[in-house]
MARMIKE-632673 format. One record per residue (C-alpha): x, y, z; residue in one letter. Coordinates in pm, whole numbers, plus 50000, padded with zeros to 5 digits. Layout:
BEGIN
XYZA;...
***
This chain:
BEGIN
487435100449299X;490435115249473X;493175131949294X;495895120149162X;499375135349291X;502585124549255X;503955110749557X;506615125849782X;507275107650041X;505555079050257X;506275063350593X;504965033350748X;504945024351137X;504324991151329X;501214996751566X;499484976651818X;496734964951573X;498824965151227X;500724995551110X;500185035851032X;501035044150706X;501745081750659X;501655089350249X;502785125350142X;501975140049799X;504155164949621X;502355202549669X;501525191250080X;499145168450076X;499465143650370X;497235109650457X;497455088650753X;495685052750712X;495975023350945X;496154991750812X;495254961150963X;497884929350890X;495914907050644X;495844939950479X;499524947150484X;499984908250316X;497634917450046X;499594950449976X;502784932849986X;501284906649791X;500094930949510X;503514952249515X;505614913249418X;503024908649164X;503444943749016X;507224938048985X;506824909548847X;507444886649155X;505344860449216X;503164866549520X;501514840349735X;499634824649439X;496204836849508X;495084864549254X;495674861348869X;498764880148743X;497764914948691X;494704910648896X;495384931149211X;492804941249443X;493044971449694X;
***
């Protein structure tokens, strides 16, 4: 299991094939990870259910999958 840092900065970019998300950690740590577009709908999907929004209906509440 990776460790856990607390997070310093992220960016996200629109790509040909989805988007680039670049996620920085506090102490240097950097990741780059594409992700594809159903997977950007299920990220946004999990973020409106986290903040208590109410997300496109198809998980439970508090049931968020990555």
């Amino acid at each position: 299991m990776a460790k856990l840092q607390p997070l310093q900065s992220f960016s996200l970019q629109e790509t040909e094939d989805g988007y680039r998300l670049l996620v920085s950690a506090i102490g240097g740590d950097t990741l780059y990870v594409s992700i594809t577009p159903d997977q950007m709908d299920d990220i946004i999907d999990s973020l409106e259910l986290a903040v208590g929004g109410e997300g496109d209906g198809e998980e439970d509440e508090g049931e968020a999958e990555f």
